[in-house]
Structures are given as C-alpha cells and as structure tokens.
OpenMM code with the backbone's topology and positions (N, CA, C; nanometers):
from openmm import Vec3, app, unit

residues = "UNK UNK UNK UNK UNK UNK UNK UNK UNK UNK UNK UNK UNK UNK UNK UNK UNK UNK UNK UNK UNK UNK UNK UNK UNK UNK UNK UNK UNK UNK UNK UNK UNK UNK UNK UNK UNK UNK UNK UNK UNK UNK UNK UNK UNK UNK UNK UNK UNK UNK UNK UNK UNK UNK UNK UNK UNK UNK UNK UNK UNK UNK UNK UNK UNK UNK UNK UNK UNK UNK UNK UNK UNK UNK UNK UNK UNK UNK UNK UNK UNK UNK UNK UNK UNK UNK".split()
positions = [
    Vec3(0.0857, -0.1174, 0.0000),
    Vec3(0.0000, 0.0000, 0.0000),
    Vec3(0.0902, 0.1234, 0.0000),
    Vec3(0.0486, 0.2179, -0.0829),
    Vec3(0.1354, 0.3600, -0.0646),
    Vec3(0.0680, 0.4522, 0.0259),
    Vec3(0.1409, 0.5622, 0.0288),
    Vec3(0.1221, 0.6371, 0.1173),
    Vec3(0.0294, 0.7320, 0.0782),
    Vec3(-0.0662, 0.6973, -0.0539),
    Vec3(-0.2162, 0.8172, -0.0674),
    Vec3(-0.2897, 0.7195, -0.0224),
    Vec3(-0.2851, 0.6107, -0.0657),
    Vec3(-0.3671, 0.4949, -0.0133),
    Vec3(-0.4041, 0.4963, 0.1588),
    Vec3(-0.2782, 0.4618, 0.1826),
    Vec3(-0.3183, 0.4919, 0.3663),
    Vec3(-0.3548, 0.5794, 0.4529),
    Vec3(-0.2969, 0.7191, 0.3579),
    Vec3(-0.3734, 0.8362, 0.3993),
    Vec3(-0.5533, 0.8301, 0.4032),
    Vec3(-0.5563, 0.7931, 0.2669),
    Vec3(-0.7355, 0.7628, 0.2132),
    Vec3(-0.7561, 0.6725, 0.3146),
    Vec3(-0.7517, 0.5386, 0.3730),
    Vec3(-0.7882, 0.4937, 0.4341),
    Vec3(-0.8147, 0.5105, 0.5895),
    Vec3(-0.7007, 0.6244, 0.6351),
    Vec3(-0.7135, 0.6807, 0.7326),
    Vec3(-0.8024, 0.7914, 0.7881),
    Vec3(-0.7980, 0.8761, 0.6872),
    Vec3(-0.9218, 0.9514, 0.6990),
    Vec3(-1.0617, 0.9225, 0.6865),
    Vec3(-1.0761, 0.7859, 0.6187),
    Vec3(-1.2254, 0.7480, 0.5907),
    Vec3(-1.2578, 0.6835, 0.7726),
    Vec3(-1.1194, 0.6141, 0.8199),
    Vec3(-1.1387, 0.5765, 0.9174),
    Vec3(-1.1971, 0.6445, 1.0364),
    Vec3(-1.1166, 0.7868, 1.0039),
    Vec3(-1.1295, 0.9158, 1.1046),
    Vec3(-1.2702, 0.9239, 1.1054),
    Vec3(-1.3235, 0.9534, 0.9651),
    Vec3(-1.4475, 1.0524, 0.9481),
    Vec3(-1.5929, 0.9205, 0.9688),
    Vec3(-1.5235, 0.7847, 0.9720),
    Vec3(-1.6568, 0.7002, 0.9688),
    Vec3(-1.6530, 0.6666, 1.1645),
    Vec3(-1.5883, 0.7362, 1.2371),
    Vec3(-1.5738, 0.7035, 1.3834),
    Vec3(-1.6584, 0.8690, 1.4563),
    Vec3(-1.6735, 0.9454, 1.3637),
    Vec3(-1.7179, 1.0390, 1.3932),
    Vec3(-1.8820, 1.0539, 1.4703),
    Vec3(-1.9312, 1.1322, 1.5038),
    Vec3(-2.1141, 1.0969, 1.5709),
    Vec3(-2.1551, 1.2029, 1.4571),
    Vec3(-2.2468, 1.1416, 1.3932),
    Vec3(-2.3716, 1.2283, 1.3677),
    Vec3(-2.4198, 1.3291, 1.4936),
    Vec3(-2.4491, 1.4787, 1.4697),
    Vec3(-2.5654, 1.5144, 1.5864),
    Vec3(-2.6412, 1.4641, 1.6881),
    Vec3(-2.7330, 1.4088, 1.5852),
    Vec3(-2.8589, 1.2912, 1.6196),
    Vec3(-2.7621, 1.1941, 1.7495),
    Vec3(-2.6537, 1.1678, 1.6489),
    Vec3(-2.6144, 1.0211, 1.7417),
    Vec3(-2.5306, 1.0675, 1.8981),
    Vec3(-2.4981, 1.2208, 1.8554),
    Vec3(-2.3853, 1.2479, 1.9939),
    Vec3(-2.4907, 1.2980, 2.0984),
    Vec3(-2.6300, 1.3684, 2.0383),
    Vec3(-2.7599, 1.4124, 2.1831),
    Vec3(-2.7930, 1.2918, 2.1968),
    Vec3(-2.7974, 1.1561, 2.1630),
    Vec3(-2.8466, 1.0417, 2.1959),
    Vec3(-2.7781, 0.9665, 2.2980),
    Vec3(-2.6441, 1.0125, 2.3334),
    Vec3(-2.5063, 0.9401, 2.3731),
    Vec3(-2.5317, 1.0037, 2.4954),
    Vec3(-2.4944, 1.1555, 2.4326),
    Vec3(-2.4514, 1.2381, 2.6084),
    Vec3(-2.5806, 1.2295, 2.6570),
    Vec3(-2.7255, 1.2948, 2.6351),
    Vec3(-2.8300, 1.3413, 2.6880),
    Vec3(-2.8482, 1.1912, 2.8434),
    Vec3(-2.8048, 1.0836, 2.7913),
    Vec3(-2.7986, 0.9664, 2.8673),
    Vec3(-2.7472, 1.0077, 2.9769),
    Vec3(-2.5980, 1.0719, 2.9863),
    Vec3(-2.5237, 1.0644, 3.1030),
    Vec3(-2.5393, 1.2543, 3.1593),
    Vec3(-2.4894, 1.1783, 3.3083),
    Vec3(-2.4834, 1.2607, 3.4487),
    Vec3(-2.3482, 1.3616, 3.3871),
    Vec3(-2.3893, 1.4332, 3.4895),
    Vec3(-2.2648, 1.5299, 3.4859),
    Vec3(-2.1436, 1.4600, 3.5428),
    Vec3(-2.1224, 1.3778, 3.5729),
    Vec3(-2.0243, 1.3297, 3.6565),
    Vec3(-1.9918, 1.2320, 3.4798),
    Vec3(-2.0292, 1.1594, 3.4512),
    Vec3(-2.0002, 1.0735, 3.3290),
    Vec3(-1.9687, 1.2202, 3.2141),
    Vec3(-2.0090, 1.3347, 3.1898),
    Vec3(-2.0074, 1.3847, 3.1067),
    Vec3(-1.8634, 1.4870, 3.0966),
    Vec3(-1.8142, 1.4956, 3.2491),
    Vec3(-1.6670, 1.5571, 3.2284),
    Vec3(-1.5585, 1.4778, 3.2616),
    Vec3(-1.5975, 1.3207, 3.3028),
    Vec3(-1.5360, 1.2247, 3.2411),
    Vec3(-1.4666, 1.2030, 3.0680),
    Vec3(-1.6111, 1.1992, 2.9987),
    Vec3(-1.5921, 1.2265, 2.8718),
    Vec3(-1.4928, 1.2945, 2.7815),
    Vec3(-1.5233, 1.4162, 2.8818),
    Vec3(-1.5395, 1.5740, 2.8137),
    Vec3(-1.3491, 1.5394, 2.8181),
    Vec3(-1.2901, 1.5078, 2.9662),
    Vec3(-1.1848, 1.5081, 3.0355),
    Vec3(-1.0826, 1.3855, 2.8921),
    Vec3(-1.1715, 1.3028, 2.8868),
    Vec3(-1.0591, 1.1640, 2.8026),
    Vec3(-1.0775, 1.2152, 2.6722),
    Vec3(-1.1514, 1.3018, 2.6045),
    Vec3(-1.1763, 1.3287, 2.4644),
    Vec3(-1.0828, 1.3899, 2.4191),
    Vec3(-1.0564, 1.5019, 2.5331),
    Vec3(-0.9652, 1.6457, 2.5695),
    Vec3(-0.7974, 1.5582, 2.5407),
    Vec3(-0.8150, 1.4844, 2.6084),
    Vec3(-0.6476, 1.4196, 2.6284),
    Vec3(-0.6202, 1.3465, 2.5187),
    Vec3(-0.7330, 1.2681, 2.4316),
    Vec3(-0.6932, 1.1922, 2.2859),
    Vec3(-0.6570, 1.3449, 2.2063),
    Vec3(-0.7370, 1.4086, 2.1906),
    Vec3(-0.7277, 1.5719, 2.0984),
    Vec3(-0.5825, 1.6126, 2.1629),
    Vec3(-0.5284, 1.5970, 2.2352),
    Vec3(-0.3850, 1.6671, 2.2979),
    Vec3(-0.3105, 1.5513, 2.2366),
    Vec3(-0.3382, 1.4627, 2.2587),
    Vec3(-0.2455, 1.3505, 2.1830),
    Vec3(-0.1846, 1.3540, 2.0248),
    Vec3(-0.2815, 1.3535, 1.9719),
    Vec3(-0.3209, 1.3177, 1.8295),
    Vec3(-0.2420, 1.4895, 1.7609),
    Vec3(-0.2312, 1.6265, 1.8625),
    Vec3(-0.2438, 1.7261, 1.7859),
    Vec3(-0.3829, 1.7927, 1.7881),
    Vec3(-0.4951, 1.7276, 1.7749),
    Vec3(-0.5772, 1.8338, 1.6915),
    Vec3(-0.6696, 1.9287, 1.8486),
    Vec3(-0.6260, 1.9335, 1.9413),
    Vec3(-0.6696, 2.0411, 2.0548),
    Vec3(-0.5696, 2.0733, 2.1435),
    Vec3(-0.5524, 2.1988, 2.1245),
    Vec3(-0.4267, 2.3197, 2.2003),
    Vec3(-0.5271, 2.4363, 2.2713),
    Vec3(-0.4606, 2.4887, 2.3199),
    Vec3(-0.5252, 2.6353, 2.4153),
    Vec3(-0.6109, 2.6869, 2.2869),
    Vec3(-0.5351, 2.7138, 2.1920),
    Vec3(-0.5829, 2.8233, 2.0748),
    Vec3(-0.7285, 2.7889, 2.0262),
    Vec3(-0.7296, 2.6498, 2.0179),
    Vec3(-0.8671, 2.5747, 2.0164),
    Vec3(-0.9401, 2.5649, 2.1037),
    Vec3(-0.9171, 2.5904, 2.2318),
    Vec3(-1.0073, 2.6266, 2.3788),
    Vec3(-1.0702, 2.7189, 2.3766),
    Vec3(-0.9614, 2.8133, 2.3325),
    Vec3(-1.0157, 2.9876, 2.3407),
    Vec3(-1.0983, 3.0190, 2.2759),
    Vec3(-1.0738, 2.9752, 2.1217),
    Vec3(-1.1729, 2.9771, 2.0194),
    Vec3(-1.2939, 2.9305, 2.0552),
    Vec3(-1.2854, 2.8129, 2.1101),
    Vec3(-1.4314, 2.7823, 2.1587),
    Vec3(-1.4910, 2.8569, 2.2130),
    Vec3(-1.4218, 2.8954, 2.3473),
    Vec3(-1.5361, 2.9593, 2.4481),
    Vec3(-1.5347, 3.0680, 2.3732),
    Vec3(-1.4741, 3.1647, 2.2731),
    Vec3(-1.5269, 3.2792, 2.2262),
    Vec3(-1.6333, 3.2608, 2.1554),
    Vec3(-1.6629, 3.1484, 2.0781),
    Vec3(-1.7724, 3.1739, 2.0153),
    Vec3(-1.8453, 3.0893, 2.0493),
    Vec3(-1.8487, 3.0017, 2.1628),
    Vec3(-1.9931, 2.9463, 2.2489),
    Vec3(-2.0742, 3.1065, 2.3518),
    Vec3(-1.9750, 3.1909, 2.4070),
    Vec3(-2.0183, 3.2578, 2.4990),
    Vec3(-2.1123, 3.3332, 2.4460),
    Vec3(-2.1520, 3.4230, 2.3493),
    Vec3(-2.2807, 3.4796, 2.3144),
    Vec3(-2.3995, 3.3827, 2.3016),
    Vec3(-2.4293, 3.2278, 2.3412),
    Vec3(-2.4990, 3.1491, 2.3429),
    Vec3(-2.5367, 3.1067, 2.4943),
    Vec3(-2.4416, 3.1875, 2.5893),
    Vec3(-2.4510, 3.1144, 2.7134),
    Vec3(-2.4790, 3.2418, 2.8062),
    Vec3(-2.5291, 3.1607, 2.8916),
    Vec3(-2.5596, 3.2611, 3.0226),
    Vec3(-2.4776, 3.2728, 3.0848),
    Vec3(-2.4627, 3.4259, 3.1746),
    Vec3(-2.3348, 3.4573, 3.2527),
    Vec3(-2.2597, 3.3609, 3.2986),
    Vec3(-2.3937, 3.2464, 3.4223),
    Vec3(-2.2804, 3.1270, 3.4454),
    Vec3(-2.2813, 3.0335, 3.3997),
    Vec3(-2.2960, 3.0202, 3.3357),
    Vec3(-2.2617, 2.9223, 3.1795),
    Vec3(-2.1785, 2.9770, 3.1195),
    Vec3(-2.1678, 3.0894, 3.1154),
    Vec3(-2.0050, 3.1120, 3.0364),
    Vec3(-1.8916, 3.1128, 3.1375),
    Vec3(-1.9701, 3.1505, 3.2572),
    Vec3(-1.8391, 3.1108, 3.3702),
    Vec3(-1.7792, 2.9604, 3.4056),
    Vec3(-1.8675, 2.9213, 3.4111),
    Vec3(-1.8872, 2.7766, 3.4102),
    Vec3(-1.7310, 2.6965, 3.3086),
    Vec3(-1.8404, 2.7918, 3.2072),
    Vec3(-1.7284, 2.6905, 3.0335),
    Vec3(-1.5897, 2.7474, 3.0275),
    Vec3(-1.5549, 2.8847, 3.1481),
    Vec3(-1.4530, 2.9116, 3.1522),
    Vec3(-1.3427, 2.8503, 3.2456),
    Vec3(-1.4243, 2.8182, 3.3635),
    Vec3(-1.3659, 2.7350, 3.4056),
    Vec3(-1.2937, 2.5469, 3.4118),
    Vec3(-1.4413, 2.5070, 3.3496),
    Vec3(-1.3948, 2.4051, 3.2394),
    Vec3(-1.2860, 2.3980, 3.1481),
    Vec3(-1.2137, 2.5326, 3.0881),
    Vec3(-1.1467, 2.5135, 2.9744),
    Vec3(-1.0105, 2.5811, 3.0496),
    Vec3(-1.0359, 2.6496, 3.1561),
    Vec3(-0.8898, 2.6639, 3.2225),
    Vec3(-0.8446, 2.5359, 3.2609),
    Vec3(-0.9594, 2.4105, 3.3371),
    Vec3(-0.9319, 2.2524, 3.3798),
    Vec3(-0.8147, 2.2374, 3.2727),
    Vec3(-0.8665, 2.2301, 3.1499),
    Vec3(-0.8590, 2.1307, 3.0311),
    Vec3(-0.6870, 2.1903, 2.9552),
    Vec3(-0.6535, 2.3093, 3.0083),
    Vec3(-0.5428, 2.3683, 2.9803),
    Vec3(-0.4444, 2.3423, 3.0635),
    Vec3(-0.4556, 2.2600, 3.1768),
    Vec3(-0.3584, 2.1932, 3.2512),
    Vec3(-0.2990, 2.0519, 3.1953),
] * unit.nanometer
topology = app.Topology()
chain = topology.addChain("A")
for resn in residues:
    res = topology.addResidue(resn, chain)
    for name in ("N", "CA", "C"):
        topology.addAtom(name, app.Element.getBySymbol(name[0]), res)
C-alpha cells in the first residue's frame, strides 16, 4: 500500500468514527454530569495527543460558544477550559 492509499484509508477511518448530531444528543443526553466531564476530560487528552486540541482551540471555543450562554454558563465553560489547559 502507498502512502495516498493509507492516507485515504485513514481519513475514511477518522471521518466514519465520527457521531452524527442525532447520534452524539443520543449518547450524552444519557449521562450525568459526573459521566459527562469524564468524557469531556478523556476526549480532551486523545485531541492533545493526536495534535488536533491546544489552548488556541479552547479559546476559540469559548469565544464563540459565549454569546450562546448565560453569565454562568459562560463562567462555568470558563472554568472548564482553564481545567482542560492543565
């Protein structure tokens, strides 16, 4: 196998492990808050692994979740994402 080949196969791999919408409110809506920053916590550490989540990608988030959230809900998600920067 060459190396467009395994690329192609890797990304189909990536993108077929992915959740639909539908399928990720079906997953979480299930679990407690206690299971959900579990989650939130091991998802965070594969994304640090792999490369694809740094601070810059934290920040970004909460900048453009916070006009969606309430004061403490954005306090909340701020403190969450200071956690997640350790």
């Amino acid at each position: 196998m060459d190396i467009n080949e395994y690329i192609k196969r890797k990304n189909q791999a990536k993108n077929n492990s992915s959740l639909t919408p539908e399928e990720a409110i079906a997953k979480y809506s299930k679990m407690d808050e206690a299971e959900l920053m579990q989650e939130l916590f091991k998802t965070a550490e594969q994304g640090r692994a792999n490369g694809e989540l740094d601070n810059g990608v934290l920040d970004g988030f909460l900048t453009k979740m916070r006009p969606m959230l309430s004061p403490e809900q954005a306090e909340r998600m701020k403190e969450l994402i200071n956690q997640l920067k350790r």
